[in-house]
PyMOL commands that place a pseudoatom at each C-alpha (Angstrom):
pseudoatom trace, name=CA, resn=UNK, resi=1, chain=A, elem=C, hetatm=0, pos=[-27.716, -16.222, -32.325]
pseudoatom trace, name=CA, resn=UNK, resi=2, chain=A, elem=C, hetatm=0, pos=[-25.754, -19.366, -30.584]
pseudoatom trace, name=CA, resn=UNK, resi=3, chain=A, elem=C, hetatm=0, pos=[-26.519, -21.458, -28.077]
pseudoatom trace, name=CA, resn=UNK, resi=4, chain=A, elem=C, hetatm=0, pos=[-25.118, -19.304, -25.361]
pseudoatom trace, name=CA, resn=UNK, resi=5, chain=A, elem=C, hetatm=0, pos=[-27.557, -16.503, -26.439]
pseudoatom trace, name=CA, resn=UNK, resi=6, chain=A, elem=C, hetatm=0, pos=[-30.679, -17.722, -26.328]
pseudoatom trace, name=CA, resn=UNK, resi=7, chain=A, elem=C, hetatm=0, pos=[-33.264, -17.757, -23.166]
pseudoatom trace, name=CA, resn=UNK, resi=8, chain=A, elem=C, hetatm=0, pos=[-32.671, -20.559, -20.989]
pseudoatom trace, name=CA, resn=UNK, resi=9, chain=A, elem=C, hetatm=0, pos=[-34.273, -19.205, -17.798]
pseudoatom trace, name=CA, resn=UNK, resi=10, chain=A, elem=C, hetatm=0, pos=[-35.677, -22.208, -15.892]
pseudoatom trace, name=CA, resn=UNK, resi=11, chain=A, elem=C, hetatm=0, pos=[-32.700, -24.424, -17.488]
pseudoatom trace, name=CA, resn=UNK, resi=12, chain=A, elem=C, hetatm=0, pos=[-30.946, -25.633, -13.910]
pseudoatom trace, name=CA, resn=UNK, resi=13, chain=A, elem=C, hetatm=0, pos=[-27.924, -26.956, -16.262]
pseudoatom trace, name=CA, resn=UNK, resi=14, chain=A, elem=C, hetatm=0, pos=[-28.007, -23.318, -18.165]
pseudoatom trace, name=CA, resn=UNK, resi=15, chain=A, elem=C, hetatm=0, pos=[-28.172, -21.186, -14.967]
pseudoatom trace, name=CA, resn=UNK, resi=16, chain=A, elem=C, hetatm=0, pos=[-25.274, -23.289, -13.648]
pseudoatom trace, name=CA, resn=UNK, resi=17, chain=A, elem=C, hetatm=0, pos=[-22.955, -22.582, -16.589]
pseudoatom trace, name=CA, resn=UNK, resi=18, chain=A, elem=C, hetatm=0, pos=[-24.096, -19.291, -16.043]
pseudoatom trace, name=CA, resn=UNK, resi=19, chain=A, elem=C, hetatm=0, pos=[-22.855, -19.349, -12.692]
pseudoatom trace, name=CA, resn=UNK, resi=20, chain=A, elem=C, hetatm=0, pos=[-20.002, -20.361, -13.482]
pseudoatom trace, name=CA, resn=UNK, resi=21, chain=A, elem=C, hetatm=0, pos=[-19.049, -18.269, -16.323]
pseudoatom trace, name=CA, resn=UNK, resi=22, chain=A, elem=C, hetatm=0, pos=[-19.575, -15.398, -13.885]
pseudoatom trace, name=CA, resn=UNK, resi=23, chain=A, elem=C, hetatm=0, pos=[-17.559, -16.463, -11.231]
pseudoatom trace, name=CA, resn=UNK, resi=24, chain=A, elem=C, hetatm=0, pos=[-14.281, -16.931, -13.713]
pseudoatom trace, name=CA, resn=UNK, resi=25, chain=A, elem=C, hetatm=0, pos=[-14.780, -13.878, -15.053]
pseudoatom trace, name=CA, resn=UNK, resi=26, chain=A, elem=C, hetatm=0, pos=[-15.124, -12.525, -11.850]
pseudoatom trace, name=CA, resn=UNK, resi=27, chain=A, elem=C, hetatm=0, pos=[-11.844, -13.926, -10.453]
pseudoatom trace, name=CA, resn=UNK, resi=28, chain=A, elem=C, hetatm=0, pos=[-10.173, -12.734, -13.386]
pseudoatom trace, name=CA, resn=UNK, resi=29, chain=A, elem=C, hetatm=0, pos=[-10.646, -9.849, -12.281]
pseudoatom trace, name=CA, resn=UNK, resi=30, chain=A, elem=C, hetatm=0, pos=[-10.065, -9.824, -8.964]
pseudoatom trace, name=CA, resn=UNK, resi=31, chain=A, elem=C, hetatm=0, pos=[-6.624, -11.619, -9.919]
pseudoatom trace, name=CA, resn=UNK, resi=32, chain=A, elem=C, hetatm=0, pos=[-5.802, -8.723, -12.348]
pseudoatom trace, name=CA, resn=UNK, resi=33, chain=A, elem=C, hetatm=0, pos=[-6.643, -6.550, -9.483]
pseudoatom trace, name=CA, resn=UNK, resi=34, chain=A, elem=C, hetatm=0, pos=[-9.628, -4.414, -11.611]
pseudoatom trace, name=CA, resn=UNK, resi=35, chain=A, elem=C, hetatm=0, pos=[-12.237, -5.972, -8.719]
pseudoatom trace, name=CA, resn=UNK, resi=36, chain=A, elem=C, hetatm=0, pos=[-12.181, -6.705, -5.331]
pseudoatom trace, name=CA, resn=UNK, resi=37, chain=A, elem=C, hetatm=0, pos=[-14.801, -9.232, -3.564]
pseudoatom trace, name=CA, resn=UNK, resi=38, chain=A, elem=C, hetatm=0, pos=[-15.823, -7.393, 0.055]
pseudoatom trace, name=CA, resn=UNK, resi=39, chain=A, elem=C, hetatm=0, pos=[-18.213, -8.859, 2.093]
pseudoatom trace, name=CA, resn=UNK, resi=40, chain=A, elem=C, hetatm=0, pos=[-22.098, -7.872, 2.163]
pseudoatom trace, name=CA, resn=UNK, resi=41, chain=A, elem=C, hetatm=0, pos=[-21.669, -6.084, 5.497]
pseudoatom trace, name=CA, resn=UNK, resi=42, chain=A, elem=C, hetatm=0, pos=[-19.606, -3.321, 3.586]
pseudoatom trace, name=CA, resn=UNK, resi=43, chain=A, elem=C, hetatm=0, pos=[-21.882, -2.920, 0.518]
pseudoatom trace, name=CA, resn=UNK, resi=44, chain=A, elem=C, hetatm=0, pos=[-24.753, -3.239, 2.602]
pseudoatom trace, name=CA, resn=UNK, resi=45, chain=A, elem=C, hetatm=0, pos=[-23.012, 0.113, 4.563]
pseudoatom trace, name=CA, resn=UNK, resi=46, chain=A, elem=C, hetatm=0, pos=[-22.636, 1.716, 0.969]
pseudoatom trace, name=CA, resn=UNK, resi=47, chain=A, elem=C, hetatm=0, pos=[-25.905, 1.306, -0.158]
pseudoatom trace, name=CA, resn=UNK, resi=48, chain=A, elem=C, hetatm=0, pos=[-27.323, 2.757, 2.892]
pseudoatom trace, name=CA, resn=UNK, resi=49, chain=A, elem=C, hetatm=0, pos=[-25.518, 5.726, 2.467]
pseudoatom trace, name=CA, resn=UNK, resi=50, chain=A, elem=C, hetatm=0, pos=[-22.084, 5.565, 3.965]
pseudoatom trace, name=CA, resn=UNK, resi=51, chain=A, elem=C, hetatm=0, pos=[-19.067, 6.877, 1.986]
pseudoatom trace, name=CA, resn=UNK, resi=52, chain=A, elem=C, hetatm=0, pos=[-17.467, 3.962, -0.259]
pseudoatom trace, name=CA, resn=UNK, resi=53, chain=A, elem=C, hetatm=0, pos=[-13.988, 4.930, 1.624]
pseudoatom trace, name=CA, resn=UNK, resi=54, chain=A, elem=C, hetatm=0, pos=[-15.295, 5.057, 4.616]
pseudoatom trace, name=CA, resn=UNK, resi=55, chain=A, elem=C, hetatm=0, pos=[-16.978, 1.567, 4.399]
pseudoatom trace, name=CA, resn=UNK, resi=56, chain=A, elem=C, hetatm=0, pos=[-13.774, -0.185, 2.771]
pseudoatom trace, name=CA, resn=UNK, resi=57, chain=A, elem=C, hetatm=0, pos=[-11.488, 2.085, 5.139]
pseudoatom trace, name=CA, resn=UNK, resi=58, chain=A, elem=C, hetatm=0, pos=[-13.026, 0.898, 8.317]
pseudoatom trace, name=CA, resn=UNK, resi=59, chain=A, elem=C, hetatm=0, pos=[-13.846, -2.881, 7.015]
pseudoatom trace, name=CA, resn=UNK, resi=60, chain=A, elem=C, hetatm=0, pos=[-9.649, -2.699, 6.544]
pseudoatom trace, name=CA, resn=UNK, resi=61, chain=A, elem=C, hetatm=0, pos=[-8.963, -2.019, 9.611]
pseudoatom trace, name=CA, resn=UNK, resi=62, chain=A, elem=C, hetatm=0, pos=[-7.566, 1.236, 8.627]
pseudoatom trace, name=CA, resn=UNK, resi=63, chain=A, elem=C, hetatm=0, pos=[-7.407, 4.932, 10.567]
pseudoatom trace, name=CA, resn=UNK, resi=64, chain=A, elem=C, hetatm=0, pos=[-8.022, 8.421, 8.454]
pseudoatom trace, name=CA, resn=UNK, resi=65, chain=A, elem=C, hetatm=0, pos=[-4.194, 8.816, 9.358]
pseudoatom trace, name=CA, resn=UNK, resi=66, chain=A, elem=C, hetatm=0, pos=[-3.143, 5.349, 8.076]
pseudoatom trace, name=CA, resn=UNK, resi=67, chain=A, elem=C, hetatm=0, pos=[-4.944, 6.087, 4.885]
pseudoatom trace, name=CA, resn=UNK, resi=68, chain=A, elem=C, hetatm=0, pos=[-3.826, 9.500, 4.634]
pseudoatom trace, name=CA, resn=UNK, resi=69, chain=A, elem=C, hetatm=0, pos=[-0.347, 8.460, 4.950]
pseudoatom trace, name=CA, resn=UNK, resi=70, chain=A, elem=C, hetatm=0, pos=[-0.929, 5.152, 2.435]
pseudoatom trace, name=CA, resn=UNK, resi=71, chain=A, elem=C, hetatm=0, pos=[-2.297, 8.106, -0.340]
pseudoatom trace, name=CA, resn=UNK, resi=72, chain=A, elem=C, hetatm=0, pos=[0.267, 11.315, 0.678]
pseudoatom trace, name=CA, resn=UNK, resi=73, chain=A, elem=C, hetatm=0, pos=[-3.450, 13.122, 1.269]
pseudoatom trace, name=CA, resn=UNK, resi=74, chain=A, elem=C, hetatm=0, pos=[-4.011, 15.139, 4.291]
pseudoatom trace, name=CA, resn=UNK, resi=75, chain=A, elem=C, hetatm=0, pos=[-6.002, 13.203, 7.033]
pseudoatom trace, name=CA, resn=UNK, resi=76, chain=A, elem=C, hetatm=0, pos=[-8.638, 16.245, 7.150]
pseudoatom trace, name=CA, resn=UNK, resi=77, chain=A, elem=C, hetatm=0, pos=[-9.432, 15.625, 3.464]
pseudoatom trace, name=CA, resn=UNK, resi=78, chain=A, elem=C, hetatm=0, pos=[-9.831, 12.070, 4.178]
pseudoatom trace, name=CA, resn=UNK, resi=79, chain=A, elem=C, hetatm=0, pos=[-12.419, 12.816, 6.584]
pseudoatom trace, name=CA, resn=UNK, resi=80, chain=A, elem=C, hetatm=0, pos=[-13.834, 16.031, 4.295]
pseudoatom trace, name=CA, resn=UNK, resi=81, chain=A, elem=C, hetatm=0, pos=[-14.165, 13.195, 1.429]
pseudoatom trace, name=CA, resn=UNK, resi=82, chain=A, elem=C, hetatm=0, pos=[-16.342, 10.837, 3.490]
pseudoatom trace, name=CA, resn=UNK, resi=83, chain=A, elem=C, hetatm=0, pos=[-18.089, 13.363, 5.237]
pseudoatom trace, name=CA, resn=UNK, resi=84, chain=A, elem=C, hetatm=0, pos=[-19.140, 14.167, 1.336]
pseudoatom trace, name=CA, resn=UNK, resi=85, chain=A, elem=C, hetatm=0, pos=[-17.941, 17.637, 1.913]
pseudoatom trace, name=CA, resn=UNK, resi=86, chain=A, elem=C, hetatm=0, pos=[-15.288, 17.162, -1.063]
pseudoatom trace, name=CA, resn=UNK, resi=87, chain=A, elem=C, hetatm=0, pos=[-15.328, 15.107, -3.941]
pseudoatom trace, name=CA, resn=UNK, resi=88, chain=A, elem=C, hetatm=0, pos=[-12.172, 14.203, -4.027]
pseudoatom trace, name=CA, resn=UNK, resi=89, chain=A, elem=C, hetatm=0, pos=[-10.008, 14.849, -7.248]
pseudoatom trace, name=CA, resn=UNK, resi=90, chain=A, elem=C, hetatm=0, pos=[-9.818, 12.141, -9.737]
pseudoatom trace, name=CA, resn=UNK, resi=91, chain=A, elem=C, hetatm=0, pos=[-6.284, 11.868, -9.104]
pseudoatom trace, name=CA, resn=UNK, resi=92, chain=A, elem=C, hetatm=0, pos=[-6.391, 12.142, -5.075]
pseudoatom trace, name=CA, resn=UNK, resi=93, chain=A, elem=C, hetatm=0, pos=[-9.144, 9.508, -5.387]
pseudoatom trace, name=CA, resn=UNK, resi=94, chain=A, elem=C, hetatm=0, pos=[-6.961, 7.049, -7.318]
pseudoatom trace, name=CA, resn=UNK, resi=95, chain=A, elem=C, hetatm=0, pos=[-4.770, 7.867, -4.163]
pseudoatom trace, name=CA, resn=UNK, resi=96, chain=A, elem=C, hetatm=0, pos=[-7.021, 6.797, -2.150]
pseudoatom trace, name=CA, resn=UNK, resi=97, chain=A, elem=C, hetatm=0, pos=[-7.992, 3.584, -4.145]
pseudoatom trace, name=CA, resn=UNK, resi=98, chain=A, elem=C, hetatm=0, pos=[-4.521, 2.560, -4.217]
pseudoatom trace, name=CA, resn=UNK, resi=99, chain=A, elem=C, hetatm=0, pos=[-4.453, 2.984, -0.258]
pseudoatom trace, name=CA, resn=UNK, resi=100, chain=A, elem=C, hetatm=0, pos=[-7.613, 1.268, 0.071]
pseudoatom trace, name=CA, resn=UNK, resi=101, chain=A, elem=C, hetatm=0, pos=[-6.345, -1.933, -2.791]
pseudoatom trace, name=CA, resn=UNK, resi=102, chain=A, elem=C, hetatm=0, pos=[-9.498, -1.465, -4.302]
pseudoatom trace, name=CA, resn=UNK, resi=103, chain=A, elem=C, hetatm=0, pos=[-9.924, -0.494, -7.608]
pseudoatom trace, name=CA, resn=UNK, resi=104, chain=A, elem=C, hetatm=0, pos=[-10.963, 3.330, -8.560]
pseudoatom trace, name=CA, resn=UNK, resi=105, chain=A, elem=C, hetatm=0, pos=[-14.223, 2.207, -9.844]
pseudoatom trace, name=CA, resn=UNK, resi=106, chain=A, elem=C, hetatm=0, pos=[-15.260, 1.213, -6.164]
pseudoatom trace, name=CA, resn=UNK, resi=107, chain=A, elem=C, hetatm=0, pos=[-15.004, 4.474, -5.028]
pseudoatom trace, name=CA, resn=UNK, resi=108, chain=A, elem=C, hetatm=0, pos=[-16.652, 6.566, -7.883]
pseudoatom trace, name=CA, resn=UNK, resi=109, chain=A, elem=C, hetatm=0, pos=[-19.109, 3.899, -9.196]
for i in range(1, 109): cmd.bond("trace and resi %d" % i, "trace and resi %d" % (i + 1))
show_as sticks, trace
zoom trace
């Protein structure tokens, strides 16, 4: 065991680097495109039950149509997707991911 993987809860200094470590590797991420940052508002809709495409859909601005269009999907199996009527094939939810710049994760997490 190293320094870095011991308990230092209470440490201010720790907690900071701790931060910090977290927020590069977090921007890594979102650089490499395998994460997305999206503001509260749309996880908040997520948690409370709202379809994950539906909540980044609408916080994007985007229509079932222009989505449907962005994935070559139909616009009623958008809406049969969010509705939670369909699940969505893994590879017409990649689709969708793609459409949404998000990655697939945030859809099927």
């Amino acid at each position: 065991m190293d320094a870095t993987d011991r308990d230092t809860s209470g440490d201010a200094a720790s907690e900071d680097l701790l931060t910090a470590r977290i927020i590069e590797a977090t921007s890594a991420k979102i650089a490499q495109g395998e994460d997305v940052a999206l503001p509260n508002a749309v996880w908040e809709a997520i948690e409370s039950g709202q379809h994950p495409v539906r909540a980044i859909r609408k916080y994007r601005g985007l229509t079932q149509t222009a989505v449907a269009e962005r994935s070559g999907l139909g616009q009623g199996y958008i809406a049969d997707i969010e509705a939670g009527r369909k699940t969505g094939s893994a590879a017409s939810l990649k689709a969708i991911a793609a459409a949404l710049h998000v990655p697939l994760g945030m859809l099927v997490g």
